[in-house]
BARO-389043 format. One record per residue (C-alpha): residue number from 1; x, y, z. Coordinates in nm, 2 decimals, padded with zeros to 4 digits. Example, Ala and Ser with C-alpha at 12.3 -4.5 7.8 and 13.67 -1.06 7.14 Angstrom:
BEGIN
[torvex 1, [01.23, -00.45, 00.78]]
[torvex 2, [01.37, -00.11, 00.71]]
***
This chain:
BEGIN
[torvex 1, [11.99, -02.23, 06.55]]
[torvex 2, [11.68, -02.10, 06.37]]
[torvex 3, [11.39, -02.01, 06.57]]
[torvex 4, [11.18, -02.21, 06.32]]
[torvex 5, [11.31, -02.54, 06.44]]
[torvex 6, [11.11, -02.49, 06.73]]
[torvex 7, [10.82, -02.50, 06.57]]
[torvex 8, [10.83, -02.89, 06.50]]
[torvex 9, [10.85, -02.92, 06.90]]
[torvex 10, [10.52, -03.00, 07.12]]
[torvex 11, [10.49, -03.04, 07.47]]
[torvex 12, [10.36, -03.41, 07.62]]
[torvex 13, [09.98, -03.44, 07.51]]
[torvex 14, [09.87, -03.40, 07.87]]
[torvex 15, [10.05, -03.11, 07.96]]
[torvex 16, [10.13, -03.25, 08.29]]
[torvex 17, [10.48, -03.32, 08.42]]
[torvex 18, [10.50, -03.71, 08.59]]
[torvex 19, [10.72, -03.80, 08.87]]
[torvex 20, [10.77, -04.09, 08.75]]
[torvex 21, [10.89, -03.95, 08.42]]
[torvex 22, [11.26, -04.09, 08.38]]
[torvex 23, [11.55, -03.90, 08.18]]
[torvex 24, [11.47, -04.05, 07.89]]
[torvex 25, [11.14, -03.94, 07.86]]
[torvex 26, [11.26, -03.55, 07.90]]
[torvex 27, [11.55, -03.63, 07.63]]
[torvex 28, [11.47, -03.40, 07.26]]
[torvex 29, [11.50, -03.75, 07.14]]
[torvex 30, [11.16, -03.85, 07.26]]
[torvex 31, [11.00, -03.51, 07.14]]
[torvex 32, [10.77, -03.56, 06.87]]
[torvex 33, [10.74, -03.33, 06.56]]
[torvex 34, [10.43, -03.10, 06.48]]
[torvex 35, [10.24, -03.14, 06.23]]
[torvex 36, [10.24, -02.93, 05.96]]
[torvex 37, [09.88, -02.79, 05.95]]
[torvex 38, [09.92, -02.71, 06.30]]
[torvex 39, [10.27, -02.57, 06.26]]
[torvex 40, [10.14, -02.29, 06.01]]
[torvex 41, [09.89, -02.23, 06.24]]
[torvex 42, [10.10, -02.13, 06.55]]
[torvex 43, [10.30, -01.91, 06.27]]
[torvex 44, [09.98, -01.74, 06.24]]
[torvex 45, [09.89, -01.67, 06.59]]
[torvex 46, [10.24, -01.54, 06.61]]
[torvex 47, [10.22, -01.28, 06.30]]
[torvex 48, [09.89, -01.16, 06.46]]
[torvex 49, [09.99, -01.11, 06.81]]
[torvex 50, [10.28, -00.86, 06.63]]
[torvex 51, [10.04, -00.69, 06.40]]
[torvex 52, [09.83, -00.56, 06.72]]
[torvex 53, [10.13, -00.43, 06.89]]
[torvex 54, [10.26, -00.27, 06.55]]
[torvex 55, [09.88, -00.10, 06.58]]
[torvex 56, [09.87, -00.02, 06.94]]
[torvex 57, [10.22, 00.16, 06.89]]
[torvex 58, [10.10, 00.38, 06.59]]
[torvex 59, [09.73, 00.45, 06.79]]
[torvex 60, [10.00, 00.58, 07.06]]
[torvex 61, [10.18, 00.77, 06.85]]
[torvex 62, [09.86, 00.93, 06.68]]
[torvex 63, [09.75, 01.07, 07.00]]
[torvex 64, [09.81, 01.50, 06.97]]
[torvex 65, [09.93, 01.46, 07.34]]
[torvex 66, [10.20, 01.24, 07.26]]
[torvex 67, [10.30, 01.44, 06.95]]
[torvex 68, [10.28, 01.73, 07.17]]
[torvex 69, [10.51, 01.59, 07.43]]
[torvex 70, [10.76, 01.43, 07.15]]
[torvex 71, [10.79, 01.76, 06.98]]
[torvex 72, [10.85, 01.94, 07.31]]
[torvex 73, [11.12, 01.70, 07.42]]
[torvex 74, [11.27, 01.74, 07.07]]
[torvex 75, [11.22, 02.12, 07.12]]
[torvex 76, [11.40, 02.09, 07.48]]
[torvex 77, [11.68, 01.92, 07.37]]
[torvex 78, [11.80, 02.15, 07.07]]
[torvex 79, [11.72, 02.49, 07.31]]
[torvex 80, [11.98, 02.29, 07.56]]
[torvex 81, [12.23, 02.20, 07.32]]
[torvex 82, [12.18, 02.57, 07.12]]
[torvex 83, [12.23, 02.76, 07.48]]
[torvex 84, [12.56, 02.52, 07.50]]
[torvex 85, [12.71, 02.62, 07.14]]
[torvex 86, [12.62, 03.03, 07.27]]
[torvex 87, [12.80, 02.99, 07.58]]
[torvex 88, [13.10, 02.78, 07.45]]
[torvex 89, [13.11, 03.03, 07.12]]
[torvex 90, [13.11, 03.35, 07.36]]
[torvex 91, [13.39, 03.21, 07.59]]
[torvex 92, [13.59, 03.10, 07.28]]
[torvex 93, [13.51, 03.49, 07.16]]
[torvex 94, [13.59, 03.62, 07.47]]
[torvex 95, [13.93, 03.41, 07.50]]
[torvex 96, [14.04, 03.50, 07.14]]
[torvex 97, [13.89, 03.82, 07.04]]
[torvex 98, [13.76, 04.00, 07.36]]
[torvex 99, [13.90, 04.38, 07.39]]
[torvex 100, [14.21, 04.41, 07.61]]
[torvex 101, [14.13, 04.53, 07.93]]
[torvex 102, [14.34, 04.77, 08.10]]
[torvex 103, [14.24, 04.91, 08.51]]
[torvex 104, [14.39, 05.21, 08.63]]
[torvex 105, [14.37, 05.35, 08.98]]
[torvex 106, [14.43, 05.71, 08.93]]
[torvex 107, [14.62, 05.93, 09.24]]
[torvex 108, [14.30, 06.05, 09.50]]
[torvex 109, [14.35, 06.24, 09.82]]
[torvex 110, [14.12, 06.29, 10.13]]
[torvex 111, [14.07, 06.67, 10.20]]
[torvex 112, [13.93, 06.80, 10.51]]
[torvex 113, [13.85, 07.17, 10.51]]
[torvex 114, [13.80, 07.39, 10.85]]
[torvex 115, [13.67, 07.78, 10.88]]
[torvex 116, [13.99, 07.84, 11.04]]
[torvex 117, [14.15, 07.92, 10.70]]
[torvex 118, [14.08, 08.24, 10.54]]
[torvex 119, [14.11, 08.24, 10.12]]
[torvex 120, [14.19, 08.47, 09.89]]
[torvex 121, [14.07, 08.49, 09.53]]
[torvex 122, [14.13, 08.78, 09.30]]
[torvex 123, [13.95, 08.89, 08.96]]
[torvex 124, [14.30, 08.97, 08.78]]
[torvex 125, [14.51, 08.73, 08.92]]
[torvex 126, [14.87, 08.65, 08.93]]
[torvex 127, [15.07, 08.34, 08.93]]
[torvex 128, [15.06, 08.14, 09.19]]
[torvex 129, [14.71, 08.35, 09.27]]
[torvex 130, [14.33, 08.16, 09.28]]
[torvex 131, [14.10, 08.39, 09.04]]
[torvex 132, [13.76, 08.40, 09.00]]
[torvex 133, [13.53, 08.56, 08.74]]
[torvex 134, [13.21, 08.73, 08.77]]
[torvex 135, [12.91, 08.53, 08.57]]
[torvex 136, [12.57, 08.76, 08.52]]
[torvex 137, [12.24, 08.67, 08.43]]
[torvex 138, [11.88, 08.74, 08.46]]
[torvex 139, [11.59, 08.62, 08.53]]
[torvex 140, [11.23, 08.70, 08.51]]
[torvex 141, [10.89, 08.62, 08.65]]
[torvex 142, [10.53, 08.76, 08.60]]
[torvex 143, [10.16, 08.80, 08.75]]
[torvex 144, [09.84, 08.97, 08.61]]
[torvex 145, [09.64, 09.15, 08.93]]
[torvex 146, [09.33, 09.31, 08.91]]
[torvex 147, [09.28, 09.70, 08.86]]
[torvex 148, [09.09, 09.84, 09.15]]
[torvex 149, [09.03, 10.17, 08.96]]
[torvex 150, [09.16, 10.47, 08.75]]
[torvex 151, [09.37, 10.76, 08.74]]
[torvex 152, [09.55, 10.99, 08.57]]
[torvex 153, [09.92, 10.96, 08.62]]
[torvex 154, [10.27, 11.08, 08.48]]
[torvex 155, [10.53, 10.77, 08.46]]
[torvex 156, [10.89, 10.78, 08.30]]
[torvex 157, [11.03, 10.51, 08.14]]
[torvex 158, [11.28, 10.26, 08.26]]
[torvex 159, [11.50, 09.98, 08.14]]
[torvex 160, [11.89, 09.81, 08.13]]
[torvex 161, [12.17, 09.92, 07.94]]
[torvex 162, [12.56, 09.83, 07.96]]
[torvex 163, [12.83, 10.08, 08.01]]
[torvex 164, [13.18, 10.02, 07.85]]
[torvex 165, [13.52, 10.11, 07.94]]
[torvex 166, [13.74, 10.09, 07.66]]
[torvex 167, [13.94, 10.40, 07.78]]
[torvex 168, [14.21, 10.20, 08.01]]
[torvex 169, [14.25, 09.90, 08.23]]
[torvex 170, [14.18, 10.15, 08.56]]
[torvex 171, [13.79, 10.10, 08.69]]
[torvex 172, [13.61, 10.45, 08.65]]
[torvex 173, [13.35, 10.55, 08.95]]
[torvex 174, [13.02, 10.73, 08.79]]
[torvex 175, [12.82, 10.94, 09.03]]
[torvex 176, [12.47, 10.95, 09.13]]
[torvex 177, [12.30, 11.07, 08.88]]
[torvex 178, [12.51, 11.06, 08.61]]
[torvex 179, [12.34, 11.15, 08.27]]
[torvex 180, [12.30, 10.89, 07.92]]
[torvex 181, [12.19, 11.02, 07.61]]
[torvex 182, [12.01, 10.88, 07.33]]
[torvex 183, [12.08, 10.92, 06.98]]
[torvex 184, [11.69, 11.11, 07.00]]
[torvex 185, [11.84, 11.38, 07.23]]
[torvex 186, [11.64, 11.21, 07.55]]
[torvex 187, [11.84, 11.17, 07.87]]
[torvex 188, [11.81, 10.87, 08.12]]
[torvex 189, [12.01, 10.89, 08.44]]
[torvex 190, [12.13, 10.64, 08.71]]
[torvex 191, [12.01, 10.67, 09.02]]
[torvex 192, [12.28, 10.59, 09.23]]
[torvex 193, [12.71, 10.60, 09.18]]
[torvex 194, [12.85, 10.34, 08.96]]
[torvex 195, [13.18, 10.16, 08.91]]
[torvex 196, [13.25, 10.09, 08.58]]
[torvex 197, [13.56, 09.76, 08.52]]
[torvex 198, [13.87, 09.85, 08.34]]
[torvex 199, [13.94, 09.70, 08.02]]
[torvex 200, [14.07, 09.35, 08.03]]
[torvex 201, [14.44, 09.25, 07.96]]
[torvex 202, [14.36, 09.11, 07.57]]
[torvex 203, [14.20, 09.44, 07.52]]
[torvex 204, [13.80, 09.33, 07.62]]
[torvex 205, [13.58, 09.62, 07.78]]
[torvex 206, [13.53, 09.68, 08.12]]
[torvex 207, [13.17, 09.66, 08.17]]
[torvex 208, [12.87, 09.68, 08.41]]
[torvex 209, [12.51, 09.62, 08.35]]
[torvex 210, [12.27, 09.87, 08.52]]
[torvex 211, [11.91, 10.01, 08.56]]
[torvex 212, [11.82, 10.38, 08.44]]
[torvex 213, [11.53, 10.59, 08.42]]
[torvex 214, [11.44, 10.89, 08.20]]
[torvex 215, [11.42, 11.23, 08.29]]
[torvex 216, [11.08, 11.30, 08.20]]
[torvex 217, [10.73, 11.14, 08.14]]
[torvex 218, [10.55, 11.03, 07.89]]
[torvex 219, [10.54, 10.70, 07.61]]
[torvex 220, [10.78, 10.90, 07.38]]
[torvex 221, [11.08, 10.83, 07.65]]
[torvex 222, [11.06, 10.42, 07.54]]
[torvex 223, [11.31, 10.30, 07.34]]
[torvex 224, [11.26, 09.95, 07.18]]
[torvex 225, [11.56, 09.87, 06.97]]
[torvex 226, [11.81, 09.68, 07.17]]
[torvex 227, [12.16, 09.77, 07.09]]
[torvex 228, [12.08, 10.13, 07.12]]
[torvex 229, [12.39, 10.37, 07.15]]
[torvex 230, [12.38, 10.59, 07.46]]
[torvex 231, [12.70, 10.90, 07.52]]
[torvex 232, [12.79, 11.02, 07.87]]
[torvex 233, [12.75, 11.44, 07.83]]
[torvex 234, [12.96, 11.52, 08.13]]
[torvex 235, [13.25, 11.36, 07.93]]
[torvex 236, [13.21, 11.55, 07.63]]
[torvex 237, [13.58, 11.75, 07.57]]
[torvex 238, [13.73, 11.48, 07.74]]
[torvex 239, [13.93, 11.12, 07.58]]
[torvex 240, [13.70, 10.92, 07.80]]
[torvex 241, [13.37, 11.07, 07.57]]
[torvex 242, [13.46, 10.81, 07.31]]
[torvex 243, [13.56, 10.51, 07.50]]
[torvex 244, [13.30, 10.55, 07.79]]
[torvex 245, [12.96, 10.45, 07.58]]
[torvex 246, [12.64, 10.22, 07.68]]
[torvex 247, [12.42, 09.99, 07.53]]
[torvex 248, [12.03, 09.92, 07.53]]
[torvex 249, [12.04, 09.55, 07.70]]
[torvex 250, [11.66, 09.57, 07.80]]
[torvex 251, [11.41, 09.81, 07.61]]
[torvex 252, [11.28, 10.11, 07.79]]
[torvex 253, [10.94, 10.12, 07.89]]
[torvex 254, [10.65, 10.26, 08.12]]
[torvex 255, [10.66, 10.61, 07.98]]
[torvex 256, [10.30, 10.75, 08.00]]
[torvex 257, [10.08, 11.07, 08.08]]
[torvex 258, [09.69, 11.04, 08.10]]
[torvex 259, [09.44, 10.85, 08.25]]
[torvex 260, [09.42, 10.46, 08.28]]
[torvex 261, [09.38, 10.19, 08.58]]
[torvex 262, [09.55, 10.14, 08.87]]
[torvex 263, [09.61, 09.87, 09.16]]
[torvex 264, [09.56, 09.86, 09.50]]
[torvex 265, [09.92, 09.94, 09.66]]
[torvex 266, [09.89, 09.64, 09.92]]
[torvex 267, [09.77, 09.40, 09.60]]
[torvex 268, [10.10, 09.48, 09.42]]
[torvex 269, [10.36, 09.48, 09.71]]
[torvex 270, [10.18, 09.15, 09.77]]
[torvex 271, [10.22, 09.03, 09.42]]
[torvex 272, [10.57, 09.16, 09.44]]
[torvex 273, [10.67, 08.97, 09.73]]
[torvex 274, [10.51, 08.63, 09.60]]
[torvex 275, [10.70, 08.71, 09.22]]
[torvex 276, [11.06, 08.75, 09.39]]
[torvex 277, [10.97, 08.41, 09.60]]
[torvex 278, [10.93, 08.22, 09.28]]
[torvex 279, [11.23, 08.39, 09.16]]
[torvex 280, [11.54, 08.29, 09.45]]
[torvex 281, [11.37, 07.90, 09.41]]
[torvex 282, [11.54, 07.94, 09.08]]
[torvex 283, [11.86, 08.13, 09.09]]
[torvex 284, [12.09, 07.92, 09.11]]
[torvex 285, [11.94, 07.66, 08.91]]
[torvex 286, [11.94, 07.91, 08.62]]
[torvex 287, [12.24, 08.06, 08.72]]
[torvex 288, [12.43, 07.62, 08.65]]
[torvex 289, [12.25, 07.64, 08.30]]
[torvex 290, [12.46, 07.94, 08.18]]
[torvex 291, [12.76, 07.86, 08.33]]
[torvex 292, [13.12, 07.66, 08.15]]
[torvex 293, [13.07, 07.28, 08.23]]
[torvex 294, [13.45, 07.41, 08.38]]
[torvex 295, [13.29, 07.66, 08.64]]
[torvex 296, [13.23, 07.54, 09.02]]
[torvex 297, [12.97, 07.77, 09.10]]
[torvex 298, [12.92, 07.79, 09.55]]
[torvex 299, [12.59, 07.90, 09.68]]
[torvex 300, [12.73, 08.16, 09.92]]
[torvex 301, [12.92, 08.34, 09.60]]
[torvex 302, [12.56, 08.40, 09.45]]
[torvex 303, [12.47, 08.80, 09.46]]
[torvex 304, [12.10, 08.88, 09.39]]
[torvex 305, [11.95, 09.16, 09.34]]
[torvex 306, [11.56, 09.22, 09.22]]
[torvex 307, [11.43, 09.50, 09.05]]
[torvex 308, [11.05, 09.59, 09.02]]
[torvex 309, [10.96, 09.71, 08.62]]
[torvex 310, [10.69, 09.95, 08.59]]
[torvex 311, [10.30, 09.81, 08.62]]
[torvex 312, [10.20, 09.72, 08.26]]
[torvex 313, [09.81, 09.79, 08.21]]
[torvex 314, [09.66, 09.65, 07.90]]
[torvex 315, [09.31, 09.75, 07.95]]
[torvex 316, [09.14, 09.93, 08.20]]
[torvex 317, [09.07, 09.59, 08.44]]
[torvex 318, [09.41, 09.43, 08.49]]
[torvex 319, [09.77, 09.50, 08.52]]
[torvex 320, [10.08, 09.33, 08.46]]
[torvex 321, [10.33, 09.31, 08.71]]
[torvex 322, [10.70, 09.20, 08.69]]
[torvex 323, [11.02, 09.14, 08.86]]
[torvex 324, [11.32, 09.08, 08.78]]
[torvex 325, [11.61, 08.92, 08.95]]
[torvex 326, [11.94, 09.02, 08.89]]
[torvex 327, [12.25, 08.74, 08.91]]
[torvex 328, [12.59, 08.81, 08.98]]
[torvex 329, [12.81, 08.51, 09.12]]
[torvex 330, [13.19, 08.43, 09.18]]
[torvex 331, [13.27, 08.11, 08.97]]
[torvex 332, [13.60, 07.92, 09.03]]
[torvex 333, [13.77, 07.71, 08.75]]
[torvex 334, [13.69, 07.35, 08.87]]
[torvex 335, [14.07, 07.24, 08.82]]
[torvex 336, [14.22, 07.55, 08.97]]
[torvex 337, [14.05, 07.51, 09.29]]
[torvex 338, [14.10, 07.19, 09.31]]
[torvex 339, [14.47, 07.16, 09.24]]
[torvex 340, [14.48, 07.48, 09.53]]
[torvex 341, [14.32, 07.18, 09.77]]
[torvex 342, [14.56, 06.98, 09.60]]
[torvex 343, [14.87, 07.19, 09.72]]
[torvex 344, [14.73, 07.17, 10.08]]
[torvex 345, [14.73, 06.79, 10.10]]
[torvex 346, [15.05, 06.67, 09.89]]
[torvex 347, [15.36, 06.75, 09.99]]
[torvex 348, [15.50, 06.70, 09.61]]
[torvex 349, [15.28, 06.83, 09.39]]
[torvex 350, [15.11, 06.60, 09.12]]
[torvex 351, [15.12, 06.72, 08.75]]
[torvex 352, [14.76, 06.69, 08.55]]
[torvex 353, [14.40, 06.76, 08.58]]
[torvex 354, [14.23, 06.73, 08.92]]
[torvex 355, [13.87, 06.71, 09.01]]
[torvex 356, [13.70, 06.75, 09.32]]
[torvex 357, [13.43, 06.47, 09.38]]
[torvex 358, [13.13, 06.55, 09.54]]
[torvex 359, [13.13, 06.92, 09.57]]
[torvex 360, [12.79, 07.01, 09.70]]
[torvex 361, [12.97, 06.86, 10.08]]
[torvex 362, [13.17, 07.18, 10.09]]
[torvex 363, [12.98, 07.44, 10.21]]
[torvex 364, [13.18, 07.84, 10.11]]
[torvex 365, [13.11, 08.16, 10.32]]
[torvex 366, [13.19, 08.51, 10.18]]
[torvex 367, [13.35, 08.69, 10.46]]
[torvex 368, [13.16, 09.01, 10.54]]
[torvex 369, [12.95, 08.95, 10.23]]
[torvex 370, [12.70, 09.24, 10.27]]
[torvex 371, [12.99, 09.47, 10.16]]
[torvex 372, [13.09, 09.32, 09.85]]
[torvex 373, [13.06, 09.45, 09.54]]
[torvex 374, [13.08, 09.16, 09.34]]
[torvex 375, [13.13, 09.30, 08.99]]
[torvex 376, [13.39, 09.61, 09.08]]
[torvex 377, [13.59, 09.47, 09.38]]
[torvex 378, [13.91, 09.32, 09.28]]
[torvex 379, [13.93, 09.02, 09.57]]
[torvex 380, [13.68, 08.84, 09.78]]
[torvex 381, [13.80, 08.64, 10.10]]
[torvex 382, [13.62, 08.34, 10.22]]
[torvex 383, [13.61, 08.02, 10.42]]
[torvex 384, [13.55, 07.65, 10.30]]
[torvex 385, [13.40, 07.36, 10.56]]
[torvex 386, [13.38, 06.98, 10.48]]
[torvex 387, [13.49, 06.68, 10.35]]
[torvex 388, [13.55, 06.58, 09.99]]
[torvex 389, [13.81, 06.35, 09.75]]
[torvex 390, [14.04, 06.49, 09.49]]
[torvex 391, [14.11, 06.24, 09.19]]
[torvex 392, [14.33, 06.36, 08.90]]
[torvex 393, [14.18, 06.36, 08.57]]
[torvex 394, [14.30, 06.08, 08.35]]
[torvex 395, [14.29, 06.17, 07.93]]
[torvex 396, [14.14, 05.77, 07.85]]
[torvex 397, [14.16, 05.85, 07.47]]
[torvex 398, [14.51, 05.97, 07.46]]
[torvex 399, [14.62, 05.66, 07.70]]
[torvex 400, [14.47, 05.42, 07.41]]
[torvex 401, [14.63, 05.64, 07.15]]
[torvex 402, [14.96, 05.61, 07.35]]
[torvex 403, [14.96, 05.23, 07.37]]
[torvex 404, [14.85, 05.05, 07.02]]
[torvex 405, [15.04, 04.83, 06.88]]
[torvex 406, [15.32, 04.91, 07.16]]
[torvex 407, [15.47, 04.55, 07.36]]
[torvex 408, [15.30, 04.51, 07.69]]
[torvex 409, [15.63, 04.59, 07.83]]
[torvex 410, [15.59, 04.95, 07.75]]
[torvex 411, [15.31, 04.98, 07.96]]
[torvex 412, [15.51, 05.15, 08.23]]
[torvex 413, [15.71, 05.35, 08.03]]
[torvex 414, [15.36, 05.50, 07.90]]
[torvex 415, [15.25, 05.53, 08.22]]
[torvex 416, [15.55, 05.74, 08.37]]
[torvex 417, [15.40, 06.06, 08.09]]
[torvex 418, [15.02, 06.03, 08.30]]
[torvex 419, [15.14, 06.14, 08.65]]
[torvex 420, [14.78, 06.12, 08.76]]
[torvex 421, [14.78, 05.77, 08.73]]
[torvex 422, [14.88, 05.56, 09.04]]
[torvex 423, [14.89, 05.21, 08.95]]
[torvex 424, [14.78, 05.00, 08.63]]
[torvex 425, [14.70, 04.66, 08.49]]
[torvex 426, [14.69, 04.53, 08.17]]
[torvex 427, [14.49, 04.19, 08.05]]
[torvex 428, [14.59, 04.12, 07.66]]
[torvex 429, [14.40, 03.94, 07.48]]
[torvex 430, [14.42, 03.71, 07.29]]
[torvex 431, [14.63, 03.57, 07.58]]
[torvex 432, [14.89, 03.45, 07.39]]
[torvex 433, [15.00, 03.79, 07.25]]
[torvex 434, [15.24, 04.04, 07.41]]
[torvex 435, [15.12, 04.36, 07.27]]
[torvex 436, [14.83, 04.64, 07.23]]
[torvex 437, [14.60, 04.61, 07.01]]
[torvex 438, [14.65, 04.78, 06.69]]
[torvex 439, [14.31, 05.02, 06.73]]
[torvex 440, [14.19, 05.20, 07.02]]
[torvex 441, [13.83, 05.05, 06.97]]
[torvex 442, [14.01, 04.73, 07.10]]
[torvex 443, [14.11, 04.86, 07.45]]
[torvex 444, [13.86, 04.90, 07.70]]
[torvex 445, [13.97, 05.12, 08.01]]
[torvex 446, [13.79, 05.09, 08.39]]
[torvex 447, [13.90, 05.32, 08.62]]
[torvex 448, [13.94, 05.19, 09.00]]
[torvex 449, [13.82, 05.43, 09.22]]
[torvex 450, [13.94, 05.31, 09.67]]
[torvex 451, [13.85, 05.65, 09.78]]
***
């Protein structure tokens, strides 16, 4: 029914319900119709009463506050739902398309290493033998001092060179002494006996780096050009003359006669002292950045030596002073020793690389290192203390190589050519496939490491 209808209805006149009303009186029948001046005018009323809330609604709505809050909730709710699309889009990525995943615990061993056993490594070693080779280097620090005076003073030059052995794989002793000379005629000697290497086995010199002096005074005994060529006289007649030869490694200087400044004696030893200081702080530090990333380098196998050059004056008020420290160490191939740790701890040896973690816990002492002479002697006994981990090596790269595109039910058939590898476990995605991937930028490797 129409909602206009109504509007010919009208209540009693006086508004006012009677008891005495009967049934009749409430029946439609008895209701009278409006009139219809007065039924447009309730129509009115009406419209009007809907055009003010129609206003009120857009006087609401023009308010920056509510736009403000309107726009944020609209804001809100597409941040929401765009956060849901990532998430569901990355786990439908992941599910379909993520990189197969394969874990692999590789073989590790506890060690535990006691004083009680003596080692033995050699420089020309056999099979079944631990070697070592001998790594040089050198380092230098200086200091300016004050010149507390002058004098005139006689001073011979000094500097490095290397002598060769190309003669024969047998080490050759040099005495006290023992005369080099320059292409110039001037002769520099070594001041104490000297054992020069034999050749090596692929045919590589024998060689030893040392300090000498010359035998007389004066600025004309320094020799700048490295690479100089030096002869031994007492060999001349002899085979050896040819194949026994040195090298200018440092230049030769301090040659002088005349007059110029000098330094209080207690001012340089103390300048001395502080120089060589500064120098052992950094040994082995330098000695790490010239070694093979393959060398394990032990404190204890580190042989310094320091060496004084000749006061430098540049005018008559100061002086130049400068040491020199020498490096010699043993260095072990890391895998070698390790596998030797190796051999200790498993009863069946393990084929592959092997890698000793944390190797600054075991501490090595030369036995009776005062009389070692690191770069001529042909073994070096020692001791190891403390605890470390062997893990073997595993080749990642290779792995992936060995797997695309094969079934997952080669996995252990692949696995049986890495010895090194304990257990493994594969996760192929997609999930419904049942091999590799096809490229080795779709496996990802994780090593699990329990020791």
């Amino acid at each position: 029914m129409g909602r206009a209808m109504f509007d010919d209805i009208r209540p009693p006149k006086d508004g006012k319900n009677k008891e005495s009303t009967s049934i009749e009186d409430h029946s439609i029948r008895n209701v009278a119709p409006l009139a219809t001046e007065e039924r447009e005018t309730r129509r009115a009323r009406r419209s009007e009463r809907r055009r003010i809330g129609d206003s009120e609604i857009t006087k609401d709505n023009s308010n920056p506050l509510i736009k403000r809050k309107i726009a944020v909730g609209k804001i809100g709710i597409w941040a929401v739902a765009g956060v849901i699309l990532i998430v569901a889009l990355s786990a439908v990525a992941f599910i379909f398309i993520g990189k197969t995943t394969l874990i692999i615990e590789p073989q590790q061993e506890s060690i535990s290493l006691s004083t009680n056993v003596v080692y033995t490594a050699y420089q020309d070693t056999q099979e079944g033998e631990l070697g070592y080779t001998v790594l040089s280097h050198s380092i230098e620090a200086t200091d300016v001092i004050t010149a507390t005076g002058r004098e005139t003073v006689e001073e011979k030059a000094s500097g490095r060179i290397i002598v060769y052995n190309e003669h024969s794989s047998a080490s050759q002793r040099l005495i006290k002494n023992t005369r080099f000379e320059a292409p110039n005629g001037e002769i520099y000697r070594v001041r104490n006996s000297i054992i020069v290497p034999g050749k090596k086995s692929d045919g590589t010199p024998g060689s030893i780096e040392i300090t000498v002096y010359a035998d007389k005074a004066g600025e004309n005994q320094n020799i700048t050009v490295l690479g100089t060529r030096f002869t031994i006289p007492g060999l001349k007649g002899d085979l050896r003359y040819d194949t026994f030869y040195a090298e200018l490694k440092e230049v030769l200087v301090g040659g002088f006669v005349g007059e110029r400044a000098i330094v209080d004696p207690d001012v340089l030893n103390a300048a001395q002292t502080a120089l060589r200081a500064q120098l052992a702080i950094q040994v082995e530090e330098a000695l790490r950045t010239q070694a093979p990333d393959t060398a394990e380098i032990f404190k204890d196998a580190i042989f310094v030596t320091f060496e004084s050059k000749s006061v430098e004056y540049a005018d008559s008020e100061t002086a130049l002073v400068r040491e020199v420290a020498h490096i010699q160490a043993a260095v072990f191939d890391k895998n070698e020793l390790a596998r030797m740790f190796a051999s200790v701890v498993v009863a069946i040896p393990i084929a592959g690389e092997v890698r000793i973690d944390s190797p600054e816990n075991i501490v090595m002492t030369i036995i009776n290192k005062e009389g070692v002479d690191i770069a001529n002697d042909s073994l070096i006994q020692f001791t190891f203390e403390g605890s470390s981990v062997l893990t073997w090596v595993i080749d990642t790269e290779a792995l992936k190589q060995d797997l695309i595109g094969r079934h997952s039910g080669a996995l252990n058939a692949v696995m049986s050519g890495y010895p090194g590898i304990k257990g493994a476990d594969a996760e192929i995605r997609p999930f419904w496939k049942n091999e590799f991937p096809s490229e080795t930028s779709g496996i990802s490797i994780e090593l699990l490491l329990t020791k």
